[in-house]
C-alpha positions in Angstrom: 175.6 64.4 -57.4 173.5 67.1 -55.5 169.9 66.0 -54.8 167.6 69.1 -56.2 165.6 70.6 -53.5 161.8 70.6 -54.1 162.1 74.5 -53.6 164.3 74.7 -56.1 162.2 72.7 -58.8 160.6 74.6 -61.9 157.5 73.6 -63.6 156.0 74.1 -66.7 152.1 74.8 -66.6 148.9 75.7 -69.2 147.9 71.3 -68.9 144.3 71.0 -70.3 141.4 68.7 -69.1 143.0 66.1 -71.6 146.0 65.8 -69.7 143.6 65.0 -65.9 143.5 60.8 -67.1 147.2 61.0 -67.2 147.5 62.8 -64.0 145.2 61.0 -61.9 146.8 57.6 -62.9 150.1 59.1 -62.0 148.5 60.3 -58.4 146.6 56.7 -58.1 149.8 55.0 -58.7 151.5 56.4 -55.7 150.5 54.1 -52.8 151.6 50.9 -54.8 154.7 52.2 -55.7 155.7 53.0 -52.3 154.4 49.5 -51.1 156.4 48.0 -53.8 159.4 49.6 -52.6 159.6 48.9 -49.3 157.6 45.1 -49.1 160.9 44.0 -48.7 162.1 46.1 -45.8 163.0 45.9 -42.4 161.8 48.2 -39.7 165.5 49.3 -38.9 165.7 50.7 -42.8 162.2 51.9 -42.9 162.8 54.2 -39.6 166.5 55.3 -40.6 167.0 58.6 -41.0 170.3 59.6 -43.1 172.1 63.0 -41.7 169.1 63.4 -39.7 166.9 63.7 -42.8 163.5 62.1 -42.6 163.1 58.2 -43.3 161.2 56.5 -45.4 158.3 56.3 -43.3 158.1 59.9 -42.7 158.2 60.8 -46.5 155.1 58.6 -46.8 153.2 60.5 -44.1 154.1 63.4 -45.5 152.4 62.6 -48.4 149.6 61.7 -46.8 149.3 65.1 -44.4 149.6 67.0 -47.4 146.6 65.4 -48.9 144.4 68.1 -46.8 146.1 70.8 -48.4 145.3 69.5 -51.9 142.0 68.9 -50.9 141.4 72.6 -49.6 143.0 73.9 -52.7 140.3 72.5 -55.0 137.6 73.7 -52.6 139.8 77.3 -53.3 139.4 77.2 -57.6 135.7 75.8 -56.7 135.4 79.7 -54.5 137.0 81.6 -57.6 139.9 82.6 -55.1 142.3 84.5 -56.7 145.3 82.9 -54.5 145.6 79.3 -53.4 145.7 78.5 -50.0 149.7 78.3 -48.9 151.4 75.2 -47.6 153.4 75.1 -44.4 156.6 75.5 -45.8 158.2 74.4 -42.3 156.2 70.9 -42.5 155.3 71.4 -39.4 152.2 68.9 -39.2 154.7 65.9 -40.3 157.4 67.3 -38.2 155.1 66.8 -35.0 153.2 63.8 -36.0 155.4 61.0 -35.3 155.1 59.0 -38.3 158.5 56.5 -37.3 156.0 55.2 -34.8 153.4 54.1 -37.1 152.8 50.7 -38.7 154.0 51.5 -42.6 151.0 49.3 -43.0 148.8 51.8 -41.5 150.7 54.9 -42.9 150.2 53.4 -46.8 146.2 52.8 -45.8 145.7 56.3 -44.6 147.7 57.9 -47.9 145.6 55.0 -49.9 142.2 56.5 -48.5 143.3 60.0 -48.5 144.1 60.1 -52.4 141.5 58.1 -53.3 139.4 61.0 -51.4 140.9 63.9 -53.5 140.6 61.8 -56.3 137.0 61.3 -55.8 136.7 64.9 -55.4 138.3 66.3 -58.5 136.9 63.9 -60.7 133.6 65.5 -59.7 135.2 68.7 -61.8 133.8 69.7 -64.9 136.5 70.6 -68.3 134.9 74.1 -67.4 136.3 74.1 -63.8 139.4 72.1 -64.3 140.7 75.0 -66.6 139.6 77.4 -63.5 143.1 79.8 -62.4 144.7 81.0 -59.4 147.9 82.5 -58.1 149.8 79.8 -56.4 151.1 81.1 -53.2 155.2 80.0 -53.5 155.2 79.6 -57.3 154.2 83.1 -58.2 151.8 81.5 -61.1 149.0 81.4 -61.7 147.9 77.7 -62.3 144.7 75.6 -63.5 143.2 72.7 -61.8 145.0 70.0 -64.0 148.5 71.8 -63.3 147.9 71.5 -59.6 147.6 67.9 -60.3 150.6 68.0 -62.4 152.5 69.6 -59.3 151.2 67.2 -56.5 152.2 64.1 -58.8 155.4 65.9 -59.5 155.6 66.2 -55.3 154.8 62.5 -55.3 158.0 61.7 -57.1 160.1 63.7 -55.7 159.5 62.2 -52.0 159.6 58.3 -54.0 163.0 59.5 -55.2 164.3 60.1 -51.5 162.4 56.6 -50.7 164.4 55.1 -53.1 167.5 56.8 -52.4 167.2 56.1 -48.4 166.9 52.4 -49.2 170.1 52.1 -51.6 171.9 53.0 -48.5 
């Protein structure tokens, strides 16, 4: 079975301020799960990288270098902007940052204490700015404030999926 790229994922969007509860929990949940998956690990599986691919531990900084993006993003609907700021499609800040020689301990802190930050700062929203639009970058739509949330949860998954699939080897 071919493993859908993220780049090649579609989305449905129009989520309303009664769907941010369900979306926080799912971004709030994200740090356990990963430690859950991997308490049992050694270092050798944790650092493996299949085909050259990225390992587990690189998928969890990842996360956690994205986190700045999200961040910024909210600070964008907050400014009215009418496009979102884009991501570095080339993943160049995890690319260079060396996450294999990081404790996982430290690399789960930091993407504890990074989502807890954006979470702090969207739950400052009101319903009135959570429903606030603009034109994601890559997507080509133009999304609320709770659909961004939907997407970075959806981006959370996607990389836990990999996690998962890097350890069943």
């Amino acid at each position: 079975m071919r493993n859908l790229k993220w780049i090649e994922r579609k989305f449905n969007f129009g989520y309303g301020p009664e769907y941010f509860p369900l979306f926080i929990e799912r971004l709030r949940s994200t740090a356990p799960r990963i430690e859950e998956m991997i308490k049992n690990c050694s270092e050798e599986q944790i650092v493996f990288m299949p085909e050259g691919r990225w390992s587990v531990k690189q998928h969890i900084g990842h996360l956690t270098d994205l986190e700045a993006l999200h961040d910024a993003r909210l600070n964008d609907y907050l400014a009215k902007k009418e496009v979102l700021r884009p991501a570095d499609m080339e993943n160049k800040t995890t690319e260079e940052a060396n996450h294999n020689n990081t404790s996982v301990s430290k690399l789960i802190s930091d993407m504890r204490n990074s989502r807890e930050e954006f979470i702090k700062h969207v739950s400052a929203f009101s319903d009135e700015q959570l429903l606030i639009r603009s034109l994601h970058p890559r997507l080509k739509a133009e999304i609320n404030v709770v659909d961004l949330l939907h997407f970075v949860a959806e981006h959370d998954l996607f990389h836990q999926t990999h996690i998962a699939l890097i350890l069943k080897k």
